[in-house]
Backbone of each chain as ProteinMPNN parsed JSONL, in Angstrom:
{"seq_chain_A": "XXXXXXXXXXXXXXXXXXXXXXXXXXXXXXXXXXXXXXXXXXXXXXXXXXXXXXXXXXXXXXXXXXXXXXXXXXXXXXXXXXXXXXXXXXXXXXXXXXXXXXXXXXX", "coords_chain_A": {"N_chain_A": [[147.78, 196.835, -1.638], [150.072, 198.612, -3.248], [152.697, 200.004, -1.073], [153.304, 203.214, -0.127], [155.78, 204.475, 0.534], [158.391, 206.429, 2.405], [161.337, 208.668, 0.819], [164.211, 206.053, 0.714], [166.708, 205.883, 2.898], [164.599, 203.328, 5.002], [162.837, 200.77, 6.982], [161.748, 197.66, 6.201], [159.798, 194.615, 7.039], [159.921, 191.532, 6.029], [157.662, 188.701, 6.107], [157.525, 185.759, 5.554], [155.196, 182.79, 5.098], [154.108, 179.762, 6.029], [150.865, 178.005, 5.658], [148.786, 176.316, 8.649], [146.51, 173.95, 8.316], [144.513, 174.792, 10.041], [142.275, 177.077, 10.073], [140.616, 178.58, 11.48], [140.065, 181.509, 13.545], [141.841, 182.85, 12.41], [141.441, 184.79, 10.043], [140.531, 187.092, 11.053], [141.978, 187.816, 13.398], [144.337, 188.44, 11.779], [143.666, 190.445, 10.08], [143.152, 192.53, 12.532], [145.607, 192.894, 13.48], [146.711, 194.197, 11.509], [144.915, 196.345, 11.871], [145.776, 196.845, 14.137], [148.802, 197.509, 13.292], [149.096, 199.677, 11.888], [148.523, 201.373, 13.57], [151.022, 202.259, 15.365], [153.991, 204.058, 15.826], [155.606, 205.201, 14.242], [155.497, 203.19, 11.928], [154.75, 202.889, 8.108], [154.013, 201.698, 6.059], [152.337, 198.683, 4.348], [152.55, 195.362, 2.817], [150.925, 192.865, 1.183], [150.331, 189.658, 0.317], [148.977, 186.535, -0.029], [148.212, 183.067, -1.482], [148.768, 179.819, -1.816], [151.041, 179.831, -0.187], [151.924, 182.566, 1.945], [153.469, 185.988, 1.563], [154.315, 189.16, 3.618], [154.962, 192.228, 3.691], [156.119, 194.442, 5.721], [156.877, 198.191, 6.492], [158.652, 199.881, 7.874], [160.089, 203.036, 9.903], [162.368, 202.922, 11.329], [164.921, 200.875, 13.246], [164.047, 201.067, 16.118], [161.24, 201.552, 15.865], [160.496, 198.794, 15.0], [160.919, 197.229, 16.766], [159.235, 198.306, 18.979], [156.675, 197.504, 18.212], [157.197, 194.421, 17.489], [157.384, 193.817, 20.454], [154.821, 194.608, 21.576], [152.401, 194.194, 23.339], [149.559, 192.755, 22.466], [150.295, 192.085, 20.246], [152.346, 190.109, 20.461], [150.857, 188.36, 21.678], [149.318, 187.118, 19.288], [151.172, 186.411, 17.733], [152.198, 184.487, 19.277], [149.855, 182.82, 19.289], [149.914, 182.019, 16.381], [152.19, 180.329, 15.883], [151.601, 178.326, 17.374], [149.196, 177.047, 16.257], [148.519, 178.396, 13.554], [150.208, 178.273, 11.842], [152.59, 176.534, 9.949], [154.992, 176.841, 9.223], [157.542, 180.289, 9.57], [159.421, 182.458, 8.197], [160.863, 185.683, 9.421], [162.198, 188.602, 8.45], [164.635, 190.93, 8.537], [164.762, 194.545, 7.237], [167.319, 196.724, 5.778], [165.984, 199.245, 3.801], [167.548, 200.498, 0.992], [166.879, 201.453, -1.753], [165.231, 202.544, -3.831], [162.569, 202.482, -6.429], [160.397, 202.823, -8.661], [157.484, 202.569, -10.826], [154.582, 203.638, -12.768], [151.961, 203.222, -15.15], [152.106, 205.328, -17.54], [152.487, 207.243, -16.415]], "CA_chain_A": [[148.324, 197.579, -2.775], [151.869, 199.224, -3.346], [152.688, 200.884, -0.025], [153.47, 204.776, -0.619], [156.787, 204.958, 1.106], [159.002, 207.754, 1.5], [162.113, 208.233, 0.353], [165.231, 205.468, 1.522], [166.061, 204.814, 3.838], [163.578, 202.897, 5.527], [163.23, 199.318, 7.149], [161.34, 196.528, 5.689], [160.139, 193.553, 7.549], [159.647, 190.367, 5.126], [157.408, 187.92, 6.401], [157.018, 184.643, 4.788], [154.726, 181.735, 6.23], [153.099, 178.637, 4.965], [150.051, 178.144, 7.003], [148.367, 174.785, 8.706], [145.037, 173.714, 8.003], [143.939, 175.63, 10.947], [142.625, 178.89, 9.516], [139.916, 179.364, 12.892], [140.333, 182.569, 13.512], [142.749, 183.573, 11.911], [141.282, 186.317, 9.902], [140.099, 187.863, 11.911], [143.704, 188.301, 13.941], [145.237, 189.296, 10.864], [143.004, 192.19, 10.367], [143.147, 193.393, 14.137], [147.264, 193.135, 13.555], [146.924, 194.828, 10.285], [145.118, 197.598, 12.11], [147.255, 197.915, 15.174], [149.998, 197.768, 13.292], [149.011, 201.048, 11.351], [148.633, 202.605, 14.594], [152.094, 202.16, 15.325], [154.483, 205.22, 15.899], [156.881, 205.072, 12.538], [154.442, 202.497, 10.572], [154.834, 203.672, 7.181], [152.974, 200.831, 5.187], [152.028, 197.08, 4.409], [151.59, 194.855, 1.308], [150.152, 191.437, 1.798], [149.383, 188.536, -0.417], [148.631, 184.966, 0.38], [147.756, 181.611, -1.788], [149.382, 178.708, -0.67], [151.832, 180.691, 1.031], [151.866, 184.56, 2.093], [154.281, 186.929, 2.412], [153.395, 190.048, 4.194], [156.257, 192.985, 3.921], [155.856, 195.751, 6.791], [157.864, 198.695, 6.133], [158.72, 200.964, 9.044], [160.908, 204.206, 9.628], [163.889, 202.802, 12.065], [164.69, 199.743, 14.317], [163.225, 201.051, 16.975], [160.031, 201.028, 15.686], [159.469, 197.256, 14.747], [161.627, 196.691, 18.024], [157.943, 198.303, 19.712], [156.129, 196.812, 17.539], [157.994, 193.16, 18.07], [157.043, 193.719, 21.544], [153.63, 195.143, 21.626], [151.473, 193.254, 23.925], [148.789, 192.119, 21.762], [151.131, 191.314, 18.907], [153.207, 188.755, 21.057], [149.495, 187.114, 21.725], [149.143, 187.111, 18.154], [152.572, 185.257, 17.16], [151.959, 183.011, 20.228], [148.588, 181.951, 18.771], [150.409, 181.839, 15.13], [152.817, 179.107, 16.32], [150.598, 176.734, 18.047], [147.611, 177.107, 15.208], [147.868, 178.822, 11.72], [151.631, 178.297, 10.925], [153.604, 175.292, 9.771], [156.629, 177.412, 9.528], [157.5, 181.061, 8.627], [160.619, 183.352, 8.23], [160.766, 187.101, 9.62], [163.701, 189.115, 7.693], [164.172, 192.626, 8.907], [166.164, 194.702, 6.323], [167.544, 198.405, 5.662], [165.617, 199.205, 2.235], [168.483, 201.412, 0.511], [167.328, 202.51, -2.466], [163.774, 202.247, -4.337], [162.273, 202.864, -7.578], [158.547, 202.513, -9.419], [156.639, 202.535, -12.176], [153.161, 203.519, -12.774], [151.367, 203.106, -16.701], [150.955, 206.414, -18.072], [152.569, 208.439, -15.645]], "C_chain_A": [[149.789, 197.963, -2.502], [152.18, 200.345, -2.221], [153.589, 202.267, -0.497], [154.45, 204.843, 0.24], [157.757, 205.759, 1.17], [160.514, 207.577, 1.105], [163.198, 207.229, 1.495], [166.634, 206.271, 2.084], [165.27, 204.387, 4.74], [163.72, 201.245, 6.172], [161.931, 198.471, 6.698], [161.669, 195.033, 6.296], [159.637, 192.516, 6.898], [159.015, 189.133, 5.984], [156.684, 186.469, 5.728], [156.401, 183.355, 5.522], [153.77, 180.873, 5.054], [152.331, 177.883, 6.308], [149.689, 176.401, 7.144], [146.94, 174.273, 8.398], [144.082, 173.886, 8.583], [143.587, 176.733, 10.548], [141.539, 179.42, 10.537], [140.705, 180.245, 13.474], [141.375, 183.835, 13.208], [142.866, 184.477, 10.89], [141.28, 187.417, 10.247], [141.676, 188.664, 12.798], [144.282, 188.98, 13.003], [144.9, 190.554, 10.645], [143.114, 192.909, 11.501], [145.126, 193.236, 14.001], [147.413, 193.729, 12.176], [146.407, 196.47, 11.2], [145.424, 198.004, 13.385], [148.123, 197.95, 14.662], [150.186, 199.605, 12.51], [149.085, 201.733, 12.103], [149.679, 202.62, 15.282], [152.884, 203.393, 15.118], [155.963, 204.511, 14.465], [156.867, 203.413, 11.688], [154.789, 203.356, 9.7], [154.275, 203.062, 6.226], [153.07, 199.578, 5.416], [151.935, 197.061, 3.284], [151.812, 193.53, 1.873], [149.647, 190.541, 0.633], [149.784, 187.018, 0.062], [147.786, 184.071, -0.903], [147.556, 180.649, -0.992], [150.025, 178.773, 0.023], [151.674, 182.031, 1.361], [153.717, 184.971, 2.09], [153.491, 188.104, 2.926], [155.262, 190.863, 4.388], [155.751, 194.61, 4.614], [156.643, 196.916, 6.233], [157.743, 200.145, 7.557], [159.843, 201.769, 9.096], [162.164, 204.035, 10.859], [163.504, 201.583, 12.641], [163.967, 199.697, 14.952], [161.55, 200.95, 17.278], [159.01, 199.441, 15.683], [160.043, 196.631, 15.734], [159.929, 196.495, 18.876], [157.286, 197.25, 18.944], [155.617, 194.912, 17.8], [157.189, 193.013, 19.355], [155.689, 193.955, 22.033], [152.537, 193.65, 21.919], [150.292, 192.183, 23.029], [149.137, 191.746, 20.221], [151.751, 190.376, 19.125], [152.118, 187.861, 21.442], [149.195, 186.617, 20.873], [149.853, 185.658, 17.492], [152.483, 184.176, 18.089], [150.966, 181.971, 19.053], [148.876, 181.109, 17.006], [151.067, 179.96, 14.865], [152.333, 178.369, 16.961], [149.8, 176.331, 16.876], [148.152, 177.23, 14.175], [149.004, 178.289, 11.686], [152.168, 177.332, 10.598], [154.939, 175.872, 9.598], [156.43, 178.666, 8.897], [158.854, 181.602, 8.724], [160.283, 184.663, 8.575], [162.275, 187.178, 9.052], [163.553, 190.278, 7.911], [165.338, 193.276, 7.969], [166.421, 196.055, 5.893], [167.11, 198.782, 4.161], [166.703, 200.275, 1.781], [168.27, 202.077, -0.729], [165.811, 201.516, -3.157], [163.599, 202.827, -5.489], [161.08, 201.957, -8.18], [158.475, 203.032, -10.563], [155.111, 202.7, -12.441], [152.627, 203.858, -14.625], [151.335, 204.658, -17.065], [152.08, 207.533, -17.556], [154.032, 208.831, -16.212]], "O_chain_A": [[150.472, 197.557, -1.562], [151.916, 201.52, -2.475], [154.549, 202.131, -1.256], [153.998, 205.512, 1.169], [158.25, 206.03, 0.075], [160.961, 206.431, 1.054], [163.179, 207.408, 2.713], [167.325, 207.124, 1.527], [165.126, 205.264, 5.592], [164.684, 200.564, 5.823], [160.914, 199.028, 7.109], [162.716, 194.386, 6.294], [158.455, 192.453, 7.236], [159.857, 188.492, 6.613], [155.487, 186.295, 5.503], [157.02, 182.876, 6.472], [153.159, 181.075, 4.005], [152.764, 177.425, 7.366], [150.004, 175.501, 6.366], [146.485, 175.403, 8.221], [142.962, 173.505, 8.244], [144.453, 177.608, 10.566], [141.427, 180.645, 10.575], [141.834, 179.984, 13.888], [141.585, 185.003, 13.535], [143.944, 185.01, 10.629], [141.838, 188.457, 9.895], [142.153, 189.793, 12.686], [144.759, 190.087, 13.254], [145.557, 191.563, 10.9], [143.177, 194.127, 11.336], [145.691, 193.798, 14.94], [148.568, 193.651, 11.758], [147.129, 197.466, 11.254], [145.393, 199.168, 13.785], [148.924, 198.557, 15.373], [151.11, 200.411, 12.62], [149.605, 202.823, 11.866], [149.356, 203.207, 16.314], [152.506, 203.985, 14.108], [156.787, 203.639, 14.192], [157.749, 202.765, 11.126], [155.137, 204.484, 10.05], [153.913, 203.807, 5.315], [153.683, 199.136, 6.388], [151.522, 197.964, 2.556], [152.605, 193.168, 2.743], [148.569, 190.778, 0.087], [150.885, 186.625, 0.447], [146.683, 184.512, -1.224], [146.802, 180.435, -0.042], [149.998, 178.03, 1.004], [150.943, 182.558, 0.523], [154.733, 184.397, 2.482], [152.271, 188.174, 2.781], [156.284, 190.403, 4.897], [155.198, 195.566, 4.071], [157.241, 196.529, 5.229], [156.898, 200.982, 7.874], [160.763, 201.382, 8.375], [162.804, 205.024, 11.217], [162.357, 201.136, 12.687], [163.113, 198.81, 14.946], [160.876, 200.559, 18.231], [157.881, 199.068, 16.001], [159.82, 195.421, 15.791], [159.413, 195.447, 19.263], [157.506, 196.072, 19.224], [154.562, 194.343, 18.078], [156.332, 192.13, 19.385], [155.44, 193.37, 23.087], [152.132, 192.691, 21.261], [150.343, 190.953, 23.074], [148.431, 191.271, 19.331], [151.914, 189.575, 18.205], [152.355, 186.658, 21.55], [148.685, 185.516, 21.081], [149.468, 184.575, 17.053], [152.676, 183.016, 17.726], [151.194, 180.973, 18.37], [148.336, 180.1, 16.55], [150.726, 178.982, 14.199], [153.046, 177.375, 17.095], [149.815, 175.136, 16.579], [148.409, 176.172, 13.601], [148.701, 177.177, 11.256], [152.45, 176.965, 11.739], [155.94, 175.219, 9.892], [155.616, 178.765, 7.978], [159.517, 180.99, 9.562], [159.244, 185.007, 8.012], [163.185, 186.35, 9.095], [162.51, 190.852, 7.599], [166.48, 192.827, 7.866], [165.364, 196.597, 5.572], [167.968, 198.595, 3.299], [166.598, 201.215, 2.569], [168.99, 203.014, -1.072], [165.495, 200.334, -3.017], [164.385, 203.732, -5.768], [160.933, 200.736, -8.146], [159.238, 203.785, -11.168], [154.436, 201.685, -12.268], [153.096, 204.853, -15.178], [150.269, 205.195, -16.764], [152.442, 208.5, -18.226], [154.588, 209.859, -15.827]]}, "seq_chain_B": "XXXXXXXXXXXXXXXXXXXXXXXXXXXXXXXXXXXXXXXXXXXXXXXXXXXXXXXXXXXXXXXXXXXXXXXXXXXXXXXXXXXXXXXXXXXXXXXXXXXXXXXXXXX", "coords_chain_B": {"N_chain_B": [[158.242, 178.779, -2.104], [159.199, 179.154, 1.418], [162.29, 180.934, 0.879], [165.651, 178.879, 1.478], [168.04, 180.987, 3.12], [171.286, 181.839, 4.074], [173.411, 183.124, 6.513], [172.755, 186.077, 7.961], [174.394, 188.766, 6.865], [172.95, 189.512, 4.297], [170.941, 190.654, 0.689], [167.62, 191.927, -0.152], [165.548, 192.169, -2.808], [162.434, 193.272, -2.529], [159.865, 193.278, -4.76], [157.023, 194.753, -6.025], [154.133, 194.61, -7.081], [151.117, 195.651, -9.639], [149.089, 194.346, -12.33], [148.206, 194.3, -15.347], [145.429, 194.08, -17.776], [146.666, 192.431, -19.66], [147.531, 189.212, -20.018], [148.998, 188.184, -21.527], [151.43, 185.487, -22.146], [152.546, 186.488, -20.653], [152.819, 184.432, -18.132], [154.93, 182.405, -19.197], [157.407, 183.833, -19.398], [157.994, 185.021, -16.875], [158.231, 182.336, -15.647], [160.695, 181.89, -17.874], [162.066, 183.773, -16.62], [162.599, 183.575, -13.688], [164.106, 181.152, -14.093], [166.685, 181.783, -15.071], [167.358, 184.14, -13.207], [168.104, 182.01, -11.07], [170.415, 181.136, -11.557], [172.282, 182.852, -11.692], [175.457, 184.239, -10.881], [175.433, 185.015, -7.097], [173.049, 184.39, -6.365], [170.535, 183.664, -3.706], [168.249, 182.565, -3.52], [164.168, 182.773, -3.785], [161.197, 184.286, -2.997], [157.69, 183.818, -4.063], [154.532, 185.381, -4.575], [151.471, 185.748, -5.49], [148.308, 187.338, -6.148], [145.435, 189.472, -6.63], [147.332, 191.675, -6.557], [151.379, 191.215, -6.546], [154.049, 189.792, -4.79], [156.898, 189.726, -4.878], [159.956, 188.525, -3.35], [163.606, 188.443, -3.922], [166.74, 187.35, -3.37], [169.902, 187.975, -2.596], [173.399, 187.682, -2.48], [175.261, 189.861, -2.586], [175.424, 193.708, -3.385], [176.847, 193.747, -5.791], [175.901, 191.559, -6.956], [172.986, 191.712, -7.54], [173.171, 193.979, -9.016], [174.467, 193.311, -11.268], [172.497, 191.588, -12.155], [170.44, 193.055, -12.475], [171.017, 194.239, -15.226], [171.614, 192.138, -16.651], [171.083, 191.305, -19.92], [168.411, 189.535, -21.297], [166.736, 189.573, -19.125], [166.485, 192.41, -18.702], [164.945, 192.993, -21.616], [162.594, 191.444, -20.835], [162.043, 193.009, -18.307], [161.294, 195.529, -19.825], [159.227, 194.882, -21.691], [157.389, 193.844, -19.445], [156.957, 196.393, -18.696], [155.46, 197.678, -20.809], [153.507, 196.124, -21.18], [152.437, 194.253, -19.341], [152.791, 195.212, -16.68], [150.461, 197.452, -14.427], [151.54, 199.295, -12.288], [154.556, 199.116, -10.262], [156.865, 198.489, -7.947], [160.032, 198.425, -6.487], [162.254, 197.552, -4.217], [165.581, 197.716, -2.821], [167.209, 196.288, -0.629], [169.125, 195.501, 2.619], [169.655, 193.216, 4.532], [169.286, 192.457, 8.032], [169.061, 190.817, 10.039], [167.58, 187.855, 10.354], [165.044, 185.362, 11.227], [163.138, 182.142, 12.278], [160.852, 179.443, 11.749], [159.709, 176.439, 12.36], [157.144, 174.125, 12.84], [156.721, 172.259, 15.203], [160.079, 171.175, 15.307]], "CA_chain_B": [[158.6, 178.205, -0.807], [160.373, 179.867, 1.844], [163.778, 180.543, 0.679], [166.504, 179.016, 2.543], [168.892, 182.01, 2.942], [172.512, 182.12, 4.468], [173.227, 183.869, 7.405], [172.652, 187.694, 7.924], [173.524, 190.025, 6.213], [172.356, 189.278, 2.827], [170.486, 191.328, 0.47], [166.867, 191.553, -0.871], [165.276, 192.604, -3.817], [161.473, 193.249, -2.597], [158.741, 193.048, -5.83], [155.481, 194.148, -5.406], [153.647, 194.764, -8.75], [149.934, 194.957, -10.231], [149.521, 193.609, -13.653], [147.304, 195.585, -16.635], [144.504, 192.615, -18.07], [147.191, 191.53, -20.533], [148.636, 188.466, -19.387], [149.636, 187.266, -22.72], [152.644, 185.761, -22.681], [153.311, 186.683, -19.112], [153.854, 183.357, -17.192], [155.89, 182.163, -19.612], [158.172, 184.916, -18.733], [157.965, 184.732, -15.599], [158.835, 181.369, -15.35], [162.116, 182.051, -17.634], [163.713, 184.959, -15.617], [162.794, 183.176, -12.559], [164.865, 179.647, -14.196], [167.453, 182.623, -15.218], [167.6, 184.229, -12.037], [168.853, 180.997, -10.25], [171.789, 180.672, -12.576], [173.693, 184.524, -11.654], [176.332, 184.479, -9.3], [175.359, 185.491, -6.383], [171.319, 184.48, -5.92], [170.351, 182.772, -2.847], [166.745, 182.415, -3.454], [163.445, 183.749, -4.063], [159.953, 183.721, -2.501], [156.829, 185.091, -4.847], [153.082, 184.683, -4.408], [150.473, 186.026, -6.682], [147.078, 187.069, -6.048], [145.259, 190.025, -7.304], [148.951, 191.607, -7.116], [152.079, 190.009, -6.362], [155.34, 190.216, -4.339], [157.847, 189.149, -5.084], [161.249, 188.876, -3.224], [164.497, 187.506, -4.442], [167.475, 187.267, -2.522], [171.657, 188.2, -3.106], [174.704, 187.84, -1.415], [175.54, 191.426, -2.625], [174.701, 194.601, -4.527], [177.223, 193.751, -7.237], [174.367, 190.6, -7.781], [171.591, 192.775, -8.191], [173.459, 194.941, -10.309], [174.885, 192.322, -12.526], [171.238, 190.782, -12.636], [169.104, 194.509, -13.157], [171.574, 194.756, -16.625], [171.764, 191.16, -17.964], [170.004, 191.238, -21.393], [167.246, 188.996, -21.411], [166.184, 190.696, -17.633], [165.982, 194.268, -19.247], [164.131, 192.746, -22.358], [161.841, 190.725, -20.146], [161.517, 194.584, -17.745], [160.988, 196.367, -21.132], [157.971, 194.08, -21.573], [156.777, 194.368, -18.559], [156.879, 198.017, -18.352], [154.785, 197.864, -22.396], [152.344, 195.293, -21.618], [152.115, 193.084, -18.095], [152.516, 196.102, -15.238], [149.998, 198.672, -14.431], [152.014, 199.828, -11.712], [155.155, 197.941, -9.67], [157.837, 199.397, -6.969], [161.445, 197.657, -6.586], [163.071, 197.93, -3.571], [166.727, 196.905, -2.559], [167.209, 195.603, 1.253], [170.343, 194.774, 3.009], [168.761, 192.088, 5.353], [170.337, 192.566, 9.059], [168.891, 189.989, 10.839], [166.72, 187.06, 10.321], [164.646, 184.147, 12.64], [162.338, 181.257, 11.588], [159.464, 178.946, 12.916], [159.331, 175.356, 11.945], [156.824, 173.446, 13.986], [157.481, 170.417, 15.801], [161.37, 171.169, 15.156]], "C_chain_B": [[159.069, 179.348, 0.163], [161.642, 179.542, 1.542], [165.267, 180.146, 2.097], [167.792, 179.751, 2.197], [170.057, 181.779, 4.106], [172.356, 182.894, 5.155], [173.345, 185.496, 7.25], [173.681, 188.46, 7.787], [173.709, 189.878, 4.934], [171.285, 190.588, 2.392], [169.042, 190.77, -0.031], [166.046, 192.394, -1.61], [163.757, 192.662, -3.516], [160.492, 193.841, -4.252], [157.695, 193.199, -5.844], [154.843, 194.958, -6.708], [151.769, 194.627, -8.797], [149.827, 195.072, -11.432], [148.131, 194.558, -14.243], [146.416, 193.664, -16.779], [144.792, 191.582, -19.09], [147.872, 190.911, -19.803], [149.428, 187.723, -20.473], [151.06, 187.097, -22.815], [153.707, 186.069, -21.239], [154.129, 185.373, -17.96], [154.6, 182.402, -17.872], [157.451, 182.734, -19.156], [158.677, 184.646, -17.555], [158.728, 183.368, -15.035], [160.547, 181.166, -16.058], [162.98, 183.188, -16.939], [163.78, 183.818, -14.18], [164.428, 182.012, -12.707], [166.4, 180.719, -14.254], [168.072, 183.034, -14.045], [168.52, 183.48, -11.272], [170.3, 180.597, -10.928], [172.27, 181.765, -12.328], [174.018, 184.483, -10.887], [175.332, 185.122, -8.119], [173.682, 185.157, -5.486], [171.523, 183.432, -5.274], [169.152, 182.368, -3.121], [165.616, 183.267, -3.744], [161.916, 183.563, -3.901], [159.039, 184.331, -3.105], [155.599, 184.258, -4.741], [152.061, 185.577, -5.313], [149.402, 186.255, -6.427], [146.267, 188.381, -7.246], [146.438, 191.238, -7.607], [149.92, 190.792, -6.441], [153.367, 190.856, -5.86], [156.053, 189.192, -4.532], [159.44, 189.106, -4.696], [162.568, 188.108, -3.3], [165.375, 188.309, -3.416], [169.083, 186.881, -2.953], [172.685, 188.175, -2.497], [175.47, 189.307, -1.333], [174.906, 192.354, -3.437], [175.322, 194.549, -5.993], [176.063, 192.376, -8.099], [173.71, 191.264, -8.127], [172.186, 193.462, -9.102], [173.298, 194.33, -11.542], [173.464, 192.037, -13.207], [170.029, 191.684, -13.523], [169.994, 194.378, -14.562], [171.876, 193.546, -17.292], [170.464, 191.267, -18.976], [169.016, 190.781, -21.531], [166.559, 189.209, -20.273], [165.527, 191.809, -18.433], [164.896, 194.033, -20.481], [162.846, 192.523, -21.783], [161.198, 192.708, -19.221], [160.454, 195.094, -18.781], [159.538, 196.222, -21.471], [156.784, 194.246, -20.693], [155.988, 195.492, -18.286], [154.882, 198.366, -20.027], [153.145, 197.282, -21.808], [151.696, 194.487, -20.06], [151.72, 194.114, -16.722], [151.453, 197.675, -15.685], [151.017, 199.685, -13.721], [153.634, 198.72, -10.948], [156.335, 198.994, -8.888], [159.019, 198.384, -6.606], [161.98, 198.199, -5.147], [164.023, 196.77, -3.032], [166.834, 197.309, -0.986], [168.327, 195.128, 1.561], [169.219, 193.853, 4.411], [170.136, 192.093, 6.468], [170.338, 191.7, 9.777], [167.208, 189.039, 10.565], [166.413, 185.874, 11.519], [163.456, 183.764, 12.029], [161.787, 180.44, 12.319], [159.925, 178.152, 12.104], [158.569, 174.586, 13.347], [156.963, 172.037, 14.427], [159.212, 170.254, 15.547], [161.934, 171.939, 16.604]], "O_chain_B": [[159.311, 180.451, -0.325], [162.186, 178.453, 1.722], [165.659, 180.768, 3.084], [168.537, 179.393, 1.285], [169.57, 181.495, 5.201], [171.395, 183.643, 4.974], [174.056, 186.004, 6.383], [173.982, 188.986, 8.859], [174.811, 190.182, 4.477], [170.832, 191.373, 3.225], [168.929, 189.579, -0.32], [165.767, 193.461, -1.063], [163.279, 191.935, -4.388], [160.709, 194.991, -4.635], [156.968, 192.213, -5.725], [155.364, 195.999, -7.109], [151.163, 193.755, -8.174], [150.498, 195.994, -11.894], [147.342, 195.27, -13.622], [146.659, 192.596, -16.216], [144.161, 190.594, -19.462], [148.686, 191.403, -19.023], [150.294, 186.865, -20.302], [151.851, 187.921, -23.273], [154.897, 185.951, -20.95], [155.199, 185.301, -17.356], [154.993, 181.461, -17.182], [158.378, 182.078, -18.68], [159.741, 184.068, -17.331], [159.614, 183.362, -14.18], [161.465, 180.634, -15.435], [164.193, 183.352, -16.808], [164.834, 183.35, -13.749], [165.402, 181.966, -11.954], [167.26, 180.402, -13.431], [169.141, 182.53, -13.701], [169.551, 183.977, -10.819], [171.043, 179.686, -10.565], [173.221, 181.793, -13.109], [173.33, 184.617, -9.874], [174.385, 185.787, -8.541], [173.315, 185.562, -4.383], [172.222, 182.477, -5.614], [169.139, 181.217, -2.684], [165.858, 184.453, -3.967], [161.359, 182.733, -4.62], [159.147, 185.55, -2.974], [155.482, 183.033, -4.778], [152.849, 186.25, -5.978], [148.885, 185.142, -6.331], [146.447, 188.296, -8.461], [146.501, 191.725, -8.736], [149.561, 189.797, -5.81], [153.722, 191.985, -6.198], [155.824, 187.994, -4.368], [160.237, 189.556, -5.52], [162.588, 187.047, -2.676], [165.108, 189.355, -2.824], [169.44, 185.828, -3.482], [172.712, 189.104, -1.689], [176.078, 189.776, -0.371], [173.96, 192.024, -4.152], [174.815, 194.987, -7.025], [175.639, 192.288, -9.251], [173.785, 191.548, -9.323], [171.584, 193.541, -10.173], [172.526, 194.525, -12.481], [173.228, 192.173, -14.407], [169.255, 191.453, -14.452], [169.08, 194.487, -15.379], [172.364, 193.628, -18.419], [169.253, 191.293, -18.757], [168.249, 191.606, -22.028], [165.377, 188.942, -20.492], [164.34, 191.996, -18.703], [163.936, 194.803, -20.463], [161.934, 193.282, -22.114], [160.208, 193.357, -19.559], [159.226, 195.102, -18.686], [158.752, 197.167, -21.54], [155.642, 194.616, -20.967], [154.847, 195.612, -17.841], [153.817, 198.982, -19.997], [152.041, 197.806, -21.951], [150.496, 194.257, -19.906], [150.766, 193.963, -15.959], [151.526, 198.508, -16.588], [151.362, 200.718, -14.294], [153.623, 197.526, -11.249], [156.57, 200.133, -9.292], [158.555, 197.258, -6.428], [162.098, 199.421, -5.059], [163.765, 195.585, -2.824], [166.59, 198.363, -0.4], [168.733, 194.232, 0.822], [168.156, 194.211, 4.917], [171.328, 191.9, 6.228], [171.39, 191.455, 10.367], [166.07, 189.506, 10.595], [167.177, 185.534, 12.422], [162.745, 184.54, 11.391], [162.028, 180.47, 13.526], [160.532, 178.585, 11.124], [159.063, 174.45, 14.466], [157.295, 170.99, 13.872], [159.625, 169.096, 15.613], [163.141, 172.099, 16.788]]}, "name": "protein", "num_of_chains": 2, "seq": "XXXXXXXXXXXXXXXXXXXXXXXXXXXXXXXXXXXXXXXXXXXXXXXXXXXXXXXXXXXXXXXXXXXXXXXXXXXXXXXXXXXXXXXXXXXXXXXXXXXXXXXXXXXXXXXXXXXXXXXXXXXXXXXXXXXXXXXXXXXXXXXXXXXXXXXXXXXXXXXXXXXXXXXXXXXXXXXXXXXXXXXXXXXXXXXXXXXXXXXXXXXXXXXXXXXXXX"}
């Protein structure tokens, strides 16, 4: 869903990937990196959709955060396993969100 | 696709939206801002996937693009729309993009 973020600025990491015809076990990973990444010190949300391609846009509260993150032992096992298996190629884009604005029906 | 984007520091326009049960009329739309889109100074690209909601992120060489692009006429009509009939909910955020890095396999 629409991650509840607070106000900008904030960082936003854009991940776009078009996967291989490998999808063994790769649910499963995504969920166990969906919920370490929540447990993450200045996590602040996720939104996620996938077809034929995904994106997946993180959004965290400074560099230093998706620096840990980046580095976090069982997330670099993750992206290993990504690039041998699920991925045929993806892009990471890390980016200073500056200025936000929503819409909800009604409200 | 993944967009191929110019080197860092570019901007991006993250999109992440869920739609009401009217689609009437919608991917028409959709498909002319997108054709639109690619025609305003300044747009590098734009990666969007769709499921039960959708992100969508387009991509600018600056903020006078996005500006230009949030206030051309058939955009704000097309919004207007949106806002009436296509979105339950949807959140906009603008991204200066600081640093990017990409996977292709077997490259």
């Amino acid at each position: 869903m629409i991650a509840k973020t607070p106000q900008a600025p904030y960082y936003a990491v854009i991940f776009t990937s078009v996967r291989t015809d490998n999808h063994e076990g790769y649910a499963e990973m995504a969920a166990k990196m969906i919920e370490l990444a929540q447990q993450q010190d200045g996590f602040l949300g996720m939104e996620s959709v996938r077809n034929e391609y995904g994106i997946t846009v993180s959004y965290w509260q400074d560099l230093n955060a998706i620096q840990s993150w980046r580095n976090h032992v069982e997330h670099t096992v993750a992206k290993d396993k990504g690039r041998k298996e699920w991925y045929k190629s993806f892009k990471t884009r890390i980016a200073r969100v500056e200025q936000d604005y929503g819409f909800v029906k009604g409200s």
